[in-house]
C-alpha positions as CSV (number, residue, x, y, z in Angstrom):
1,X,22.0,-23.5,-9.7
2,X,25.5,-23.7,-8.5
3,X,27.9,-21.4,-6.9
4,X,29.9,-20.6,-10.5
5,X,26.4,-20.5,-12.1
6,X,25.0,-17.9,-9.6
7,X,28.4,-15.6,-10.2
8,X,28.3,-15.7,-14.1
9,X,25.0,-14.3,-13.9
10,X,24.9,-10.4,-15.1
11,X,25.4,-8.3,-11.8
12,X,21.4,-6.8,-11.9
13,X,20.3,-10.3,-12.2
14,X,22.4,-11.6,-9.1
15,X,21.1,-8.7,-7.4
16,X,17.6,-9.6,-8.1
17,X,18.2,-13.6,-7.8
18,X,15.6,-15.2,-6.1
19,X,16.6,-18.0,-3.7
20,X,13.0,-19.8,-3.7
21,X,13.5,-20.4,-7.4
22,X,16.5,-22.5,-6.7
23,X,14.5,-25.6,-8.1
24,X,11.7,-24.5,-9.9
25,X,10.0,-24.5,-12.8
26,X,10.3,-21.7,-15.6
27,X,6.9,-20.7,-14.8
28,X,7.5,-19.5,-11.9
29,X,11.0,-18.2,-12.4
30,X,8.9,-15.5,-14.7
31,X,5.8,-14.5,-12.6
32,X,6.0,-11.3,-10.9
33,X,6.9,-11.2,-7.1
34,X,3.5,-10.9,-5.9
35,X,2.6,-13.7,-8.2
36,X,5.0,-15.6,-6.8
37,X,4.4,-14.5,-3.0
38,X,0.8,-16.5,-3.7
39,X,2.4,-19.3,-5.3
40,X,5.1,-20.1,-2.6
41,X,2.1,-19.7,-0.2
42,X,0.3,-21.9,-1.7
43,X,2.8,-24.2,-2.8
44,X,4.8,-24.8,0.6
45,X,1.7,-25.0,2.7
46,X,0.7,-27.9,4.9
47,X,-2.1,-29.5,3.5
48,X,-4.4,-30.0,6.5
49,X,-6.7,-26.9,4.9
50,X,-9.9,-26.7,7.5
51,X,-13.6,-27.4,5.3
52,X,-14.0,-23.0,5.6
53,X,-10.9,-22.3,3.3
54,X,-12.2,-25.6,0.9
55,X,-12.0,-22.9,-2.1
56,X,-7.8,-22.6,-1.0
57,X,-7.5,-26.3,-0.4
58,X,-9.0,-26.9,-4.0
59,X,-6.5,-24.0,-5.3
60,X,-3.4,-25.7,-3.2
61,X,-3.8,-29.2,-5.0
62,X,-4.1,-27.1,-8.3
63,X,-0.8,-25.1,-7.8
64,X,1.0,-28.0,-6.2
65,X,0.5,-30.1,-9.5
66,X,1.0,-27.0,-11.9
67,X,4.5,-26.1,-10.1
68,X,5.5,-29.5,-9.6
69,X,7.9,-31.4,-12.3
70,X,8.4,-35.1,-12.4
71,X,11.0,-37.8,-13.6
72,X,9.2,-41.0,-12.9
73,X,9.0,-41.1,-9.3
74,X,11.4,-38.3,-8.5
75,X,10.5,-34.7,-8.5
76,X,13.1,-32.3,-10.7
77,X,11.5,-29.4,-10.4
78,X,9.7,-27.8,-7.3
79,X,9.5,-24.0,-4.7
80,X,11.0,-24.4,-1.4
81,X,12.0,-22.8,1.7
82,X,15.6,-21.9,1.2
83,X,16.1,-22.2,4.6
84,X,15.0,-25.9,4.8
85,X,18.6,-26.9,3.3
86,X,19.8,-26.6,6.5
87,X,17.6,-28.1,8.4
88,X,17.5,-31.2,6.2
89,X,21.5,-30.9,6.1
90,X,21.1,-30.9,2.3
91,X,23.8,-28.9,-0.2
92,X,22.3,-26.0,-1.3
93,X,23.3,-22.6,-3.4
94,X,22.1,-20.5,-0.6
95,X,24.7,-23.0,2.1
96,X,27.4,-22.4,-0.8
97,X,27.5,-19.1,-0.3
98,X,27.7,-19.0,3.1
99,X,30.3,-21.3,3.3
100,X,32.3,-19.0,0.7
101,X,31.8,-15.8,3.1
102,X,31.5,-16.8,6.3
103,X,34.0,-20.1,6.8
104,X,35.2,-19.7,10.3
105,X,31.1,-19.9,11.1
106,X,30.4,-23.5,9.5
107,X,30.3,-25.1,12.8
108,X,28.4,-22.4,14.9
109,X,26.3,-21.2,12.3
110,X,24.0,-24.5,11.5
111,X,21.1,-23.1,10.4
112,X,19.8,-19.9,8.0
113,X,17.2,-17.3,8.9
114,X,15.6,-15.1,6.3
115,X,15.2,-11.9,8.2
116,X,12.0,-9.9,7.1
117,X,9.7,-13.2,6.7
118,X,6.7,-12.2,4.5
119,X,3.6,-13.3,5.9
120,X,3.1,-11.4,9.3
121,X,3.7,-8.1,7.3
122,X,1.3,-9.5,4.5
123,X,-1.4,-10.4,7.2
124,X,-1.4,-7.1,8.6
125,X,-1.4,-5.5,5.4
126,X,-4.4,-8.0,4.0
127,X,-6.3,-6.9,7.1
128,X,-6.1,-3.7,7.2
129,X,-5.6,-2.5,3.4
130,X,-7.0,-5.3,1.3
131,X,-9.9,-7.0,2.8
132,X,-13.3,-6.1,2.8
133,X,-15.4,-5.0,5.3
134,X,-17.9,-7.9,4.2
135,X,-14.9,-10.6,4.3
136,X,-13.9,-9.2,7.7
137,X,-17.7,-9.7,9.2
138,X,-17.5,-13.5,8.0
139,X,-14.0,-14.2,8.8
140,X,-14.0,-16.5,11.9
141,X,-10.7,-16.6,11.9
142,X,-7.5,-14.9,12.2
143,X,-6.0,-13.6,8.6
144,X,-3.7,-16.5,7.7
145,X,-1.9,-17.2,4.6
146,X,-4.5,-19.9,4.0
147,X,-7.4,-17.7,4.7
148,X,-6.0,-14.5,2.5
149,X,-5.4,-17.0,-0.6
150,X,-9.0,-18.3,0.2
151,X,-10.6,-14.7,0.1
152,X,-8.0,-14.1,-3.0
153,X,-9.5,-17.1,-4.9
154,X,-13.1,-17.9,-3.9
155,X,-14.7,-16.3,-6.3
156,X,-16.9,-18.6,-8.5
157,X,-16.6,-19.5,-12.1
158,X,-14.9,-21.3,-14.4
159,X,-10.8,-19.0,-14.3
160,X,-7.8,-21.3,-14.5
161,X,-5.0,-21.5,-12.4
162,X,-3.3,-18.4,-14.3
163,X,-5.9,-16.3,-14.7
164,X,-6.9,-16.7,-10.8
165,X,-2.8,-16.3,-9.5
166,X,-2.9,-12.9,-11.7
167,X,-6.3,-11.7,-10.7
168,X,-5.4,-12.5,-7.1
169,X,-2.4,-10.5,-7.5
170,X,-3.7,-7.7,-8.8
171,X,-6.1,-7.4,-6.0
172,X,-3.4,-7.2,-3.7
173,X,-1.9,-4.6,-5.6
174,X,-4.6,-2.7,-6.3
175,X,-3.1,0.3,-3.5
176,X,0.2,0.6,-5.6
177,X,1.9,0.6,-2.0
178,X,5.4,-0.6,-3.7
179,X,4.2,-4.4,-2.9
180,X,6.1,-5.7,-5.6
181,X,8.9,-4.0,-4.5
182,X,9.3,-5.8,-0.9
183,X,8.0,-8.9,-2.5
184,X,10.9,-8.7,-5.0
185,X,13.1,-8.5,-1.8
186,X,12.1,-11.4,0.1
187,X,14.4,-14.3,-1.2
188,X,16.9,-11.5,-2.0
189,X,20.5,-12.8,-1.0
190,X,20.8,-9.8,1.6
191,X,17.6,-10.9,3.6
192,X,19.5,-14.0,4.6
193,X,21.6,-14.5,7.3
194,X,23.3,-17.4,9.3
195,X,22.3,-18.1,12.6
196,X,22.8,-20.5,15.6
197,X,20.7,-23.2,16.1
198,X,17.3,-22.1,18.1
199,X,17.9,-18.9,17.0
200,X,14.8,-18.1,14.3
201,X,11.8,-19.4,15.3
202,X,12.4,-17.7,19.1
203,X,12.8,-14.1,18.3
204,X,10.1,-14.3,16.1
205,X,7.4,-14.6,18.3
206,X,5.1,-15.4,16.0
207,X,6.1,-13.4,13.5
208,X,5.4,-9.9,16.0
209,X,9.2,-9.0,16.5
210,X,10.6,-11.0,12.8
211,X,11.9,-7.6,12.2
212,X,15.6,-7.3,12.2
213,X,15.6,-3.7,13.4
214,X,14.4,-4.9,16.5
215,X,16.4,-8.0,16.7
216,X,19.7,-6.1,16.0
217,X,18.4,-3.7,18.8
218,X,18.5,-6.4,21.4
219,X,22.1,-7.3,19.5
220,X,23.6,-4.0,20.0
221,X,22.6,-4.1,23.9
222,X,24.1,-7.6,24.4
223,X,27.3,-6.4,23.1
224,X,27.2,-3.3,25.4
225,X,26.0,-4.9,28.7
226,X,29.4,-6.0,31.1
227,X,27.4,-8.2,33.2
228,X,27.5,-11.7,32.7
229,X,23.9,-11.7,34.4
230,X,22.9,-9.2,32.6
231,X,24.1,-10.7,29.0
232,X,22.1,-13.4,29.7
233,X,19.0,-12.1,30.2
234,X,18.8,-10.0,27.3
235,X,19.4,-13.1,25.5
236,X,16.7,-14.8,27.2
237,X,14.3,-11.9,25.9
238,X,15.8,-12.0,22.5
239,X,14.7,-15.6,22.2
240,X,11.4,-15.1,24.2
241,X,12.9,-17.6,26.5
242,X,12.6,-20.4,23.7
243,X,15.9,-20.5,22.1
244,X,19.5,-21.7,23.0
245,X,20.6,-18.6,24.7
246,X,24.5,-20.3,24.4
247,X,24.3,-21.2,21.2
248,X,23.6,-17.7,20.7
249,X,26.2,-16.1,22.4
250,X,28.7,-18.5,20.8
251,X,27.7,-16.5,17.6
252,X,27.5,-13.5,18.6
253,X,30.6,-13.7,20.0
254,X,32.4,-15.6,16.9
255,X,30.9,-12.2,14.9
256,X,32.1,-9.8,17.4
257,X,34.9,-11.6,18.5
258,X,35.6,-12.0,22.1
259,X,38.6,-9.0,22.7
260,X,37.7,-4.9,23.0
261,X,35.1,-2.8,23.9
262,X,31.1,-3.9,23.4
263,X,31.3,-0.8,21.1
264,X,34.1,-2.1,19.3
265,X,32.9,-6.2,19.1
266,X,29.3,-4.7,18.5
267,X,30.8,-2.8,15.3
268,X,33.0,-5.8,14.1
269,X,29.6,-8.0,14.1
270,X,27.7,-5.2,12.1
271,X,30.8,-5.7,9.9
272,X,31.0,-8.8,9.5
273,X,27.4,-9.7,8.6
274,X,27.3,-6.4,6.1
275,X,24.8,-4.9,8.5
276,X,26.1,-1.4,7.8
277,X,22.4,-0.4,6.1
278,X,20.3,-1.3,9.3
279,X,22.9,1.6,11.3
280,X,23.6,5.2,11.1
281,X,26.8,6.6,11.2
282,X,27.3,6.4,15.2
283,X,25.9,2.6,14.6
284,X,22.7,2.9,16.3
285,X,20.1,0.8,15.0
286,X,18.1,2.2,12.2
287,X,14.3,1.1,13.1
288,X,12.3,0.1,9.9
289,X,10.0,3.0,10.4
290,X,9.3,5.9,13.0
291,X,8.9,4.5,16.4
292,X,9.0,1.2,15.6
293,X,10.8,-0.7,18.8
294,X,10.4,-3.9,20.7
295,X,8.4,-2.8,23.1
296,X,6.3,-0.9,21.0
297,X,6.5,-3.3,17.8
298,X,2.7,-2.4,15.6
299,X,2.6,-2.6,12.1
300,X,3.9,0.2,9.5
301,X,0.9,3.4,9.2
302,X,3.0,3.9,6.1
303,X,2.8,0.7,4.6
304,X,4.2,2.2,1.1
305,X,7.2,3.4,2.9
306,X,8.1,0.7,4.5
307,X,8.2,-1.3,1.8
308,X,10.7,0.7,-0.5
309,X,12.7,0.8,2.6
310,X,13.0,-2.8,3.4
311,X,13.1,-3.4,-0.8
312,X,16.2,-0.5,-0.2
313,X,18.2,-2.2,2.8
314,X,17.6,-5.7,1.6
315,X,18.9,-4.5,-1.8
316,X,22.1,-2.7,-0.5
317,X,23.1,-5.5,2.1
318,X,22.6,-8.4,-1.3
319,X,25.1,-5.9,-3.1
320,X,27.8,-6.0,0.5
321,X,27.6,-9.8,0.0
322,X,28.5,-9.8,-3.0
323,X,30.9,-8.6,-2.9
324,X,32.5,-9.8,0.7
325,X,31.9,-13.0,-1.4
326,X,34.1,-12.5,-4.5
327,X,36.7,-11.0,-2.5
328,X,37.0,-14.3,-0.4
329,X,36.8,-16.6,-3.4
330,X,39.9,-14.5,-4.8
């Protein structure tokens, strides 16, 4: 889909458009979100599978030829990363857009980071919602996407592929903790942002702080810190002392802009990447849930909650781009 394509869509279904879709097949344009969490899993997954997940190695080769469309030698139809456009320096609808919004960033602003990546929350959740106590005794391992869609599809017998993606999916349902909800959210427009280069991967860590509460926490201090020394090691602990510390304070300071107050550049970035649903009304830092900080960054106790309120955020910041977008293709 193209850039016109994506902005004749009705406005619910622009809302709702889901970036991971980009070049797939029907199929999976139409499964449900938590459907589709298993298949993108499955689908995008290295296949280097160790012999104890065989069942999900087995199920990977089965989803990667059921989701796969070719024209001779050439592949038409496929799920991937929206965020590997740009590291492949390919055209995409996501890169369009950014490009339509955020111009004056092309140059700093190489790469794309989707901010509330799925599978630490998901491994948490499997672990300590989902998984048996049975599973947990044999697991000899630590709860992986590989090894969830193993326990979700290891189940003897003769199921196809949709029968075993909907059973799966209803397993991890089976709470009715508003899953579908943050799944829906996932490859939402607003849980997208541009970034520097060596800027995602670092403040991850591993997926324990790939919360963007916490990483516009460390944001808002960088902007209020005066010295120089100081600037730079928050920066340094942003990016866990992985990342291109300049590179990110070339952006942060192309968002801000360089002239004011840290109040007043720290405000003008909030602004200008329609962050105004992650602050309050002083522009403090919402967290994602009570006591959630960086230094203190467990997993949700109320997962059901926290996942209407990222669904809720993600949601409101896809409608601010929106339209920031059509007002800068007027």
């Amino acid at each position: 889909m193209d850039l016109e394509g994506y902005l004749s869509l009705p406005y619910e279904s622009s809302l709702a458009y889901d970036f991971s879709a980009e070049n797939a097949t029907e199929e999976y344009c139409n499964a449900s979100s938590i459907e589709k969490y298993i298949i993108y899993k499955t689908y995008t997954s290295k296949n280097d599978w160790s012999n104890i997940i065989f069942h999900g190695k087995s199920f990977r080769e089965e989803v990667r030829k059921q989701y796969s469309r070719r024209h001779g030698r050439k592949i038409i139809k496929w799920i991937q990363d929206p965020d590997s456009d740009f590291r492949n320096n390919r055209q995409s609808l996501l890169k369009e857009i950014y490009n339509g919004i955020w111009p004056e960033l092309g140059s700093i602003c190489t790469y794309s980071d989707t901010m509330t990546s799925a599978q630490y929350i998901m491994s948490g959740y499997f672990e300590k919602e989902i998984e048996t106590g049975q599973e947990k005794s044999r697991r000899r391992q630590r709860c992986s996407a590989r090894y969830m869609i193993t326990a979700l599809v290891a189940e003897p017998g003769g199921k196809g592929l949709k029968e075993k993606i909907e059973m799966s999916a209803a397993r991890l349902d089976e709470k009715k903790e508003h899953l579908e909800e943050f799944l829906s959210a996932w490859h939402m427009l607003g849980n997208y942002c541009p970034v520097p280069n060596g800027f995602n991967g670092p403040r991850s860590n591993f997926g324990k702080h790939d919360f963007w509460d916490l990483t516009l926490m460390m944001i808002r201090k960088w902007y209020f810190a005066e010295d120089k020394i100081l600037k730079e090691s928050i920066l340094k602990d942003l990016l866990h002392a992985q990342g291109d510390v300049r590179a990110c304070a070339d952006w942060l300071n192309k968002c801000g802009g360089t002239q004011g107050s840290g109040e007043v550049r720290w405000k003008k970035f909030v602004q200008t990447l329609c962050f105004e649903d992650w602050v309050n009304q002083d522009y403090e830092v919402i967290p994602l849930w009570e006591g959630h900080e960086r230094d203190h960054a467990l997993l949700p106790n109320n997962w059901g909650g926290f996942f209407q309120e990222c669904h809720r955020r993600i949601l409101e910041r896809t409608k601010r781009l929106r339209e920031k977008l059509l007002k800068m293709l007027k």
